[in-house]
HTML snippet that shows the backbone in 3Dmol.js (N, CA, C, O; Angstrom):
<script src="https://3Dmol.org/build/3Dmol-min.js"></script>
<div id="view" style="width:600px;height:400px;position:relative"></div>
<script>
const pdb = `
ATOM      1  N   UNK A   1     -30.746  23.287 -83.159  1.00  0.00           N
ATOM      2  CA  UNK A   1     -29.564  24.110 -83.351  1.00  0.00           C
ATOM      3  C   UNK A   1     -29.987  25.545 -83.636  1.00  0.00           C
ATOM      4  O   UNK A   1     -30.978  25.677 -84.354  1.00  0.00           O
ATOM      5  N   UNK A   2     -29.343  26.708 -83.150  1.00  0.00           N
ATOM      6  CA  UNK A   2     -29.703  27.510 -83.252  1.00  0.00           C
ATOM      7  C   UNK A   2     -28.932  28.263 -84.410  1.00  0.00           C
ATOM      8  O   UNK A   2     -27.714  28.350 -84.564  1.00  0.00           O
ATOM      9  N   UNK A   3     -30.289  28.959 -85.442  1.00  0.00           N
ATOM     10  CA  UNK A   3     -29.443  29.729 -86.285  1.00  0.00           C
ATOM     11  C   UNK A   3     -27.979  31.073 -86.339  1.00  0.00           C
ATOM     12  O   UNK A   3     -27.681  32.033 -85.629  1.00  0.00           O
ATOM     13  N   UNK A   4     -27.372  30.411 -87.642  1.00  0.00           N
ATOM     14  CA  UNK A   4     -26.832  31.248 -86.839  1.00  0.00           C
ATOM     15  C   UNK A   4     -26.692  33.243 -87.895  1.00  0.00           C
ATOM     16  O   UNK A   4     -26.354  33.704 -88.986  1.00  0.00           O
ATOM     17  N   UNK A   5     -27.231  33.688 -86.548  1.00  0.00           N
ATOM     18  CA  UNK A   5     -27.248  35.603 -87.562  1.00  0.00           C
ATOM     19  C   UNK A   5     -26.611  36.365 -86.649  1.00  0.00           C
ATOM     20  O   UNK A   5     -27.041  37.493 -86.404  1.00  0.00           O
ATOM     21  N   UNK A   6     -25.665  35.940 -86.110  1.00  0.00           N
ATOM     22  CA  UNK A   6     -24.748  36.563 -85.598  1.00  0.00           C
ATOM     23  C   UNK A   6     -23.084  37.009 -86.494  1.00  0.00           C
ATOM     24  O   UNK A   6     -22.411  37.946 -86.063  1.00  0.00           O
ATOM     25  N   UNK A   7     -22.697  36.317 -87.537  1.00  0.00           N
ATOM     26  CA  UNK A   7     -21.963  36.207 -88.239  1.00  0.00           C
ATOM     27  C   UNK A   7     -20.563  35.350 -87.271  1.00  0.00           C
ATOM     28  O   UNK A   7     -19.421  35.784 -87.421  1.00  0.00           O
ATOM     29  N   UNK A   8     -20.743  34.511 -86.608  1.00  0.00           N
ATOM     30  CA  UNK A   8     -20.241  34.051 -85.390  1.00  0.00           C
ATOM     31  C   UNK A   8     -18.702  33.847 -86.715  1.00  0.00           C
ATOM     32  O   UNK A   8     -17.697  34.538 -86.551  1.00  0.00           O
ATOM     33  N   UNK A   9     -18.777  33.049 -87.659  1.00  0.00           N
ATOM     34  CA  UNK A   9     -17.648  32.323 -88.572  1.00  0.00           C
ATOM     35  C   UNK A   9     -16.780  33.332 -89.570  1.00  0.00           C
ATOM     36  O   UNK A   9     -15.998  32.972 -90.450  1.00  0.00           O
ATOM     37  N   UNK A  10     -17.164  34.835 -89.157  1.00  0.00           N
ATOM     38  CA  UNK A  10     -16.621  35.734 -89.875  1.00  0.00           C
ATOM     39  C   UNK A  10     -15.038  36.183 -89.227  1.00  0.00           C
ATOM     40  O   UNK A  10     -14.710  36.769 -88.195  1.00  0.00           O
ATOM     41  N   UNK A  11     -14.357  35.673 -90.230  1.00  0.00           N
ATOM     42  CA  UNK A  11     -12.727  35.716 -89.191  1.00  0.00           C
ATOM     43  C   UNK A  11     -12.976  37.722 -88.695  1.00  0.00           C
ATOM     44  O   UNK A  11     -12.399  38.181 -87.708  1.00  0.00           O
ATOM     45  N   UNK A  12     -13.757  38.467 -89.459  1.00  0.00           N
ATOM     46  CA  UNK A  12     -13.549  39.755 -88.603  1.00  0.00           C
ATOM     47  C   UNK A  12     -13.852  40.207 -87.474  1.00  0.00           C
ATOM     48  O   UNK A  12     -13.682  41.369 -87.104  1.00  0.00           O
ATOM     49  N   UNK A  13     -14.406  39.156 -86.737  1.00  0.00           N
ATOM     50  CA  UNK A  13     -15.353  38.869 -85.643  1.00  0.00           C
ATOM     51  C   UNK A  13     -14.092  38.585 -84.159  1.00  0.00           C
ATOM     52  O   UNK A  13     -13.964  38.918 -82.981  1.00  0.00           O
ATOM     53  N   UNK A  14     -13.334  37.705 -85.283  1.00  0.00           N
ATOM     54  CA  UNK A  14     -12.252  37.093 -83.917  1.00  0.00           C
ATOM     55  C   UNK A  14     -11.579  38.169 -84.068  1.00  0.00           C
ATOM     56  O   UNK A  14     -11.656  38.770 -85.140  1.00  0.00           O
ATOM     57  N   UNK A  15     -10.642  38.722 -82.852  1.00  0.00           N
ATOM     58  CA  UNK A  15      -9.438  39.130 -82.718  1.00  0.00           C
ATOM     59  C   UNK A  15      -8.191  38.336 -82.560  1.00  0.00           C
ATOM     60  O   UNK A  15      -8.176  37.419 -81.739  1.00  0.00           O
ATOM     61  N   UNK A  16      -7.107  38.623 -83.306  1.00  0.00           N
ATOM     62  CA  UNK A  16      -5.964  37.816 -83.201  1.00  0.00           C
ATOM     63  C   UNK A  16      -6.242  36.111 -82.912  1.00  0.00           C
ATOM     64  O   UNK A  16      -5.631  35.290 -82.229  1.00  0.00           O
ATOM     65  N   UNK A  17      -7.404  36.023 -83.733  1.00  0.00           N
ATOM     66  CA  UNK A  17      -7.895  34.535 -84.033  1.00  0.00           C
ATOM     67  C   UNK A  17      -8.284  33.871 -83.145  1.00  0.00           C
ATOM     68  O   UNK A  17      -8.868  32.885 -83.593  1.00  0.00           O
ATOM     69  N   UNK A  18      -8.260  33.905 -81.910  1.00  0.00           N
ATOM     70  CA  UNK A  18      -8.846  33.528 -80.930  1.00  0.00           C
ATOM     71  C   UNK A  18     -10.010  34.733 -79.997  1.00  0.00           C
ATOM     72  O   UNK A  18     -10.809  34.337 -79.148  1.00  0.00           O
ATOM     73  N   UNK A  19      -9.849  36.186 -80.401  1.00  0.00           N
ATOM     74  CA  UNK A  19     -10.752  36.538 -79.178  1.00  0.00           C
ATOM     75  C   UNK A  19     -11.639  37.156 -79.981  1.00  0.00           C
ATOM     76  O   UNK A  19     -11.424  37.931 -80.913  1.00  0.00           O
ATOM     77  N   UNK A  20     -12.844  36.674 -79.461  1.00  0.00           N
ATOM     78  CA  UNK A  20     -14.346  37.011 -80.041  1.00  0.00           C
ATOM     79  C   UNK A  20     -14.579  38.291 -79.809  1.00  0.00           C
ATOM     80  O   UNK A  20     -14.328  38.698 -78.675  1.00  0.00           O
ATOM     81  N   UNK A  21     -15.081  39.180 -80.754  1.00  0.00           N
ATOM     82  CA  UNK A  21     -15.328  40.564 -80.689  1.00  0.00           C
ATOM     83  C   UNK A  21     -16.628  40.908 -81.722  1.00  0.00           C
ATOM     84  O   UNK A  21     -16.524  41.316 -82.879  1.00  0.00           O
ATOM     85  N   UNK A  22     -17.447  40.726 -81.238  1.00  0.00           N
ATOM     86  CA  UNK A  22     -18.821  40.888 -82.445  1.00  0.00           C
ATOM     87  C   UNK A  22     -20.141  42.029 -81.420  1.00  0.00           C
ATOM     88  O   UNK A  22     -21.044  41.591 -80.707  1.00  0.00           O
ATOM     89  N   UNK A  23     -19.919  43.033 -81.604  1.00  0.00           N
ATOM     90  CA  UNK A  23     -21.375  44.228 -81.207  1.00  0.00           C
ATOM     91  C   UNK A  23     -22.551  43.723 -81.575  1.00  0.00           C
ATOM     92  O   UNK A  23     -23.606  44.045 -81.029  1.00  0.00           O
ATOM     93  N   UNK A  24     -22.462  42.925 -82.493  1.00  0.00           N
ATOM     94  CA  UNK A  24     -24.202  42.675 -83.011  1.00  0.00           C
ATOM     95  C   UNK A  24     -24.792  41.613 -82.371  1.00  0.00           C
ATOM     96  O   UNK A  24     -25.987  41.322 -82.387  1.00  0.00           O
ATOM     97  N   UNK A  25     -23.585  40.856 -81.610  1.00  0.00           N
ATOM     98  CA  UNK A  25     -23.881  39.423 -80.923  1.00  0.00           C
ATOM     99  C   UNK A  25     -24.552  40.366 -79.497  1.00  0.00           C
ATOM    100  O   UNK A  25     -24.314  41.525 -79.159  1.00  0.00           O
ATOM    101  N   UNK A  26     -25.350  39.453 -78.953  1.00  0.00           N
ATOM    102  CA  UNK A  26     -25.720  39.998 -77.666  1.00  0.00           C
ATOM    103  C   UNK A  26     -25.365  38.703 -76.957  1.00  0.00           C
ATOM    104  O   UNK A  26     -25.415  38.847 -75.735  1.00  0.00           O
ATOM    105  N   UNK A  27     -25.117  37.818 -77.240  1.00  0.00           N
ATOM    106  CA  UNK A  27     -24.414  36.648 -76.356  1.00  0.00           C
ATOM    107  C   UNK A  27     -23.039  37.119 -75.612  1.00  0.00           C
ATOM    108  O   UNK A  27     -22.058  37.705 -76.070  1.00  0.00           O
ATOM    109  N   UNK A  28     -23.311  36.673 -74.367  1.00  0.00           N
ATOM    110  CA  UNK A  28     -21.829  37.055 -73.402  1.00  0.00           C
ATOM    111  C   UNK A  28     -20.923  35.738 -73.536  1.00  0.00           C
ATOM    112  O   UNK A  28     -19.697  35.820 -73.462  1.00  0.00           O
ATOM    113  N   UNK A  29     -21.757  34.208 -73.789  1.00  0.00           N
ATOM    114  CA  UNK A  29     -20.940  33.033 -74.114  1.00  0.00           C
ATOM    115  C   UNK A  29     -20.743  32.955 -75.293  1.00  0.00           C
ATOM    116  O   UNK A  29     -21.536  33.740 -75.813  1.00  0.00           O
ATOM    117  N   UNK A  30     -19.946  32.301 -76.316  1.00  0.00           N
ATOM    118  CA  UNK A  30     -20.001  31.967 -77.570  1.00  0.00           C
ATOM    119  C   UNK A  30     -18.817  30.259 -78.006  1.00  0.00           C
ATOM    120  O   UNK A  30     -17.644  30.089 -77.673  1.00  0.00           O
ATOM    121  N   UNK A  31     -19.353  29.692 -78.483  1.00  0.00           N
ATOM    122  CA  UNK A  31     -18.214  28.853 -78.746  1.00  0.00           C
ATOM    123  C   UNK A  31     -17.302  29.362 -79.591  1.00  0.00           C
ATOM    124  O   UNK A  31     -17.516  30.202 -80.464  1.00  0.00           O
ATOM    125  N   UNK A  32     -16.036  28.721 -79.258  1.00  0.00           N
ATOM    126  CA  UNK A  32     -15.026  29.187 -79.979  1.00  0.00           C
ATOM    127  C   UNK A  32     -14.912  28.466 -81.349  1.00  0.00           C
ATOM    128  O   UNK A  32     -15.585  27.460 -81.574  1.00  0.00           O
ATOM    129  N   UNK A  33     -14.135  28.937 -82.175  1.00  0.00           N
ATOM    130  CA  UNK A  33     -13.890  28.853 -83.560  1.00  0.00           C
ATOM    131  C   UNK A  33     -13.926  27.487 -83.852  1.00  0.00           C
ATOM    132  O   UNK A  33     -14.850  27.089 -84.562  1.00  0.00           O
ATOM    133  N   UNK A  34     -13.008  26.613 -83.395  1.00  0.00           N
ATOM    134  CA  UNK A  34     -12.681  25.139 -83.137  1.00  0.00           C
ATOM    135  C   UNK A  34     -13.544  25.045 -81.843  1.00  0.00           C
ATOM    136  O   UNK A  34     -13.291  25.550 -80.749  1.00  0.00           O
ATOM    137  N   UNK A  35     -14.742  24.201 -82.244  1.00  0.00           N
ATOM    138  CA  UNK A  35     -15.996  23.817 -81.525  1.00  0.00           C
ATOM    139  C   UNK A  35     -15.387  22.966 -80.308  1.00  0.00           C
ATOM    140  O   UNK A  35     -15.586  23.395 -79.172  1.00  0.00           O
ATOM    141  N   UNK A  36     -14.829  22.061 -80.443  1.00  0.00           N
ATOM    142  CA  UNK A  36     -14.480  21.158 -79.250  1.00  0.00           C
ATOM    143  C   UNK A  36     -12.845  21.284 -78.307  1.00  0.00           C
ATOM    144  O   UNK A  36     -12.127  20.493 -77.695  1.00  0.00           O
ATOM    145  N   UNK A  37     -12.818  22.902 -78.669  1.00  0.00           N
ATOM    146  CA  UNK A  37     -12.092  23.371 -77.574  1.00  0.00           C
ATOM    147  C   UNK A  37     -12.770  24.273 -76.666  1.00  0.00           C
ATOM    148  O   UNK A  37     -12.092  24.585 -75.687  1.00  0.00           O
ATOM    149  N   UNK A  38     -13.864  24.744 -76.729  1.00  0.00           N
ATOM    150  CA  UNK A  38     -15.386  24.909 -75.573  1.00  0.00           C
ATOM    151  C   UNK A  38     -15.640  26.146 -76.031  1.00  0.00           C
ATOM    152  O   UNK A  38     -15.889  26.419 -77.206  1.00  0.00           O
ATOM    153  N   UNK A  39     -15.578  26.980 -75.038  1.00  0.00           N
ATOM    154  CA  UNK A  39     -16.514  28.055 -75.145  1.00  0.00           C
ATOM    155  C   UNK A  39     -15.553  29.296 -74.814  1.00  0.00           C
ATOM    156  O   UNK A  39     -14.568  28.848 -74.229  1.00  0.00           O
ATOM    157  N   UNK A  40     -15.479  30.507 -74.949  1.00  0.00           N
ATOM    158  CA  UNK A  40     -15.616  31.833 -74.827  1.00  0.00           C
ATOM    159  C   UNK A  40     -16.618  33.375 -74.702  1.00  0.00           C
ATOM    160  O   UNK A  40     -17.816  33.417 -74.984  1.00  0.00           O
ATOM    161  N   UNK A  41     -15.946  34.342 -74.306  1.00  0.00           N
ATOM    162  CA  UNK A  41     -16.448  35.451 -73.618  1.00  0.00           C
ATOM    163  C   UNK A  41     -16.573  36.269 -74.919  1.00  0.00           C
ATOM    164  O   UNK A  41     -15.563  36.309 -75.622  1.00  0.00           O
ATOM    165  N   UNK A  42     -17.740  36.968 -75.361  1.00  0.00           N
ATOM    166  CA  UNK A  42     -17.778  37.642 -76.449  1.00  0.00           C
ATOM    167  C   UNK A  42     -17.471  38.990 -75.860  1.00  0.00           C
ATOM    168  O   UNK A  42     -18.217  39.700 -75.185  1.00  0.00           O
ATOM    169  N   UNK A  43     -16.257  39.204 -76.234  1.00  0.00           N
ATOM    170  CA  UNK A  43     -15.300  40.782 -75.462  1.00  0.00           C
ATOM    171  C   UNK A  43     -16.027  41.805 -76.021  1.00  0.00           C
ATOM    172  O   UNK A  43     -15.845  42.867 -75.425  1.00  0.00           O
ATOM    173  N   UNK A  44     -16.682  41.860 -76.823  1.00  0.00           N
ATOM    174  CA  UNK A  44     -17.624  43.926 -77.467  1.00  0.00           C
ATOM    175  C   UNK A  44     -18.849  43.109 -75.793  1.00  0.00           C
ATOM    176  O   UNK A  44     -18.649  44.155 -75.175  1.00  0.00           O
ATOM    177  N   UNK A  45     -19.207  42.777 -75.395  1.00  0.00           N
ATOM    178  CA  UNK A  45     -20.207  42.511 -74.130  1.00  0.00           C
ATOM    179  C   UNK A  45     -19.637  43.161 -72.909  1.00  0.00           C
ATOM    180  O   UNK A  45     -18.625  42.532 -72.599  1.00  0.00           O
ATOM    181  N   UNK A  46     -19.859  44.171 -72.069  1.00  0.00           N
ATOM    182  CA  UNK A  46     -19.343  44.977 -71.252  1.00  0.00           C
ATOM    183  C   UNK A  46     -18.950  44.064 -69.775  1.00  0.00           C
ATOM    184  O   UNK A  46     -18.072  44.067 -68.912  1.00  0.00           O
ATOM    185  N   UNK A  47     -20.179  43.322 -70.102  1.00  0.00           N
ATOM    186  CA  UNK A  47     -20.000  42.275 -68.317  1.00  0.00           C
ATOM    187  C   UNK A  47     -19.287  41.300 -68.839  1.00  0.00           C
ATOM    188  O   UNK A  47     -19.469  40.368 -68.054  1.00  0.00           O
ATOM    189  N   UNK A  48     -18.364  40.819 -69.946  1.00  0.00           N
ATOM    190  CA  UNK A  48     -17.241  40.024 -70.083  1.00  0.00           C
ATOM    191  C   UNK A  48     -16.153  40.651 -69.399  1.00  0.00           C
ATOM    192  O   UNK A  48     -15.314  39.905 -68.894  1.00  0.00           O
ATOM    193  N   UNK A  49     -16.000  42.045 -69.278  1.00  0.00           N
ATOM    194  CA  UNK A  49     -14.756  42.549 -68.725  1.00  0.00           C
ATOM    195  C   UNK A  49     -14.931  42.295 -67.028  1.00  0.00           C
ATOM    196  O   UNK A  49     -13.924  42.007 -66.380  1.00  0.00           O
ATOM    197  N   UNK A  50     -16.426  42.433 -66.272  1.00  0.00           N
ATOM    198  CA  UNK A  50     -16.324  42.465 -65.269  1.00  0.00           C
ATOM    199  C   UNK A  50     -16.081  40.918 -64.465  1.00  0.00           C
ATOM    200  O   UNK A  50     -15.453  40.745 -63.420  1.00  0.00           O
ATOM    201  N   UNK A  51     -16.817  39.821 -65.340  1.00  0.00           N
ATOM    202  CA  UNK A  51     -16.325  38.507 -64.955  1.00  0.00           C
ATOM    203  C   UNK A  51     -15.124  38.527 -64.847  1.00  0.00           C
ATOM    204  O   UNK A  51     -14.749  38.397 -63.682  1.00  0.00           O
ATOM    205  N   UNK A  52     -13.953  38.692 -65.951  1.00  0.00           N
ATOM    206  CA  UNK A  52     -12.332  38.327 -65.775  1.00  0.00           C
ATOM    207  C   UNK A  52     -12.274  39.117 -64.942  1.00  0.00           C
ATOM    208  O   UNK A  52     -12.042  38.467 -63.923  1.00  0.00           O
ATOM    209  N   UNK A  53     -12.348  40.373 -64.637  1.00  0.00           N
ATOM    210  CA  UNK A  53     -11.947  41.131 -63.245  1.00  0.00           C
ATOM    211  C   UNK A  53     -12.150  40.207 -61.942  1.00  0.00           C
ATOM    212  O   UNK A  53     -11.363  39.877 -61.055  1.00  0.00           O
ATOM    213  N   UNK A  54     -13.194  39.984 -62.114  1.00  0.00           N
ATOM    214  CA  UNK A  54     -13.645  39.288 -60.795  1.00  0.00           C
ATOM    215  C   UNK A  54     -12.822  37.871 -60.634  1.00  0.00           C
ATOM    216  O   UNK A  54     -12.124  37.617 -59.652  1.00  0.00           O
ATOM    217  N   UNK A  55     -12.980  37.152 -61.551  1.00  0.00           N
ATOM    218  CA  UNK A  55     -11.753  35.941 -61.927  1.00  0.00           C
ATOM    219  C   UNK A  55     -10.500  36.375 -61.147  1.00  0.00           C
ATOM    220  O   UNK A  55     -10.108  36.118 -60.009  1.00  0.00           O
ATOM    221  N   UNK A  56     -10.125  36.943 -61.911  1.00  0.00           N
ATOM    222  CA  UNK A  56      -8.606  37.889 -61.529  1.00  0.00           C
ATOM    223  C   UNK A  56      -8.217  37.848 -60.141  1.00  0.00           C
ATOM    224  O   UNK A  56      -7.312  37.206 -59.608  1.00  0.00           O
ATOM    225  N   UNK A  57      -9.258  38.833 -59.536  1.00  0.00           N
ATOM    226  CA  UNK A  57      -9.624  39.401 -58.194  1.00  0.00           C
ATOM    227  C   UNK A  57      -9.215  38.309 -57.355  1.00  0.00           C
ATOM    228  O   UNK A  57      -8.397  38.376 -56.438  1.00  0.00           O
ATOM    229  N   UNK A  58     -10.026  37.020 -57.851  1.00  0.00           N
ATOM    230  CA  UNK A  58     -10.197  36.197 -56.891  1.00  0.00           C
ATOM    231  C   UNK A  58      -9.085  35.612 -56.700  1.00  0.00           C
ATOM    232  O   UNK A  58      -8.664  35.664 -55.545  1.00  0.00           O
ATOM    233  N   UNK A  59      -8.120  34.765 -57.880  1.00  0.00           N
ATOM    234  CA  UNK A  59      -7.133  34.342 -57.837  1.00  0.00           C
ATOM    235  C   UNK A  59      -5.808  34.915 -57.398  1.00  0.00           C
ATOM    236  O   UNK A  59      -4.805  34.338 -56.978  1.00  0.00           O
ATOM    237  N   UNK A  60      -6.060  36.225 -57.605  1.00  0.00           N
ATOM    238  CA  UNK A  60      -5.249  37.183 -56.476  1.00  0.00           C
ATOM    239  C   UNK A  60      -5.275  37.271 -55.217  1.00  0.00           C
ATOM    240  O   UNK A  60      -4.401  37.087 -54.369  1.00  0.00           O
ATOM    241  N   UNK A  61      -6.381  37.577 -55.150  1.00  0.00           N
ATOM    242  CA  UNK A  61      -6.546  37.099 -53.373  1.00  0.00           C
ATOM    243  C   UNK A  61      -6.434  36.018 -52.888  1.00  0.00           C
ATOM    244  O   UNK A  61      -6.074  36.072 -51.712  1.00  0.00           O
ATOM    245  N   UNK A  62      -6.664  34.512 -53.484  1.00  0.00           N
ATOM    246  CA  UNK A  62      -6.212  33.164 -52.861  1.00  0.00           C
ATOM    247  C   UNK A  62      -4.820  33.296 -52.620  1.00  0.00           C
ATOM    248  O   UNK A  62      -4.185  32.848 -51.665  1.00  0.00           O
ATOM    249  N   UNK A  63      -4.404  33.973 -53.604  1.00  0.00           N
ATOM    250  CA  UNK A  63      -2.610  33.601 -54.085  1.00  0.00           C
ATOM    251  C   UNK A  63      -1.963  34.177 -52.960  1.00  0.00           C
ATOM    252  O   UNK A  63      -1.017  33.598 -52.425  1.00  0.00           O
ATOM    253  N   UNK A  64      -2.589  35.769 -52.369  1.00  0.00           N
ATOM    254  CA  UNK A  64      -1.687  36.384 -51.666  1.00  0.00           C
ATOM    255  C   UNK A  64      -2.477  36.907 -50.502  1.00  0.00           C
ATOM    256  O   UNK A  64      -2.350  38.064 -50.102  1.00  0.00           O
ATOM    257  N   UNK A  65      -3.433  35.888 -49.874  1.00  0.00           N
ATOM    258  CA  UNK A  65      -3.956  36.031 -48.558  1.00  0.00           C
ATOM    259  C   UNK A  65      -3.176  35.705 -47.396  1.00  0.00           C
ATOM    260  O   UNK A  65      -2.049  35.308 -47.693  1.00  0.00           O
ATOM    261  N   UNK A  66      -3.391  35.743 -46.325  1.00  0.00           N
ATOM    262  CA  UNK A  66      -2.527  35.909 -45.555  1.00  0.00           C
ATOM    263  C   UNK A  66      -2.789  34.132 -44.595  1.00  0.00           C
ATOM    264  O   UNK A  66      -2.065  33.831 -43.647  1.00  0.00           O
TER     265      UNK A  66
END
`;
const viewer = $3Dmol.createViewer("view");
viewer.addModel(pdb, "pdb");
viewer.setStyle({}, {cartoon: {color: "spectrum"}});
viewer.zoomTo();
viewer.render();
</script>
């Protein structure tokens, strides 16, 4: 198990209790608060914004291809 020195369990960390926001983390995955509802995007990580873009992107374009 890996230690943890990220302060991962510090509610100042989550935003609006679900979205992970920690600068000191260098992890782009993180589990979420409640462990066995999986995993999340640590949002202060710059390439978290470009994955959901790309997410986005994509499901946009399935939705409204021709």
């Amino acid at each position: 198990m890996m230690k943890k020195d990220f302060e991962h369990d510090n509610p100042l960390n989550w935003k609006w209790g679900s979205i992970y926001f920690n600068r000191k983390d260098s992890r782009l995955i993180v589990r979420k608060r409640t462990e066995w509802l999986g995993w999340t995007f640590n949002f202060a990580h710059p390439t978290s914004y470009l994955i959901m873009a790309l997410i986005f992107a994509y499901v946009f374009y399935r939705i409204y291809q021709a």
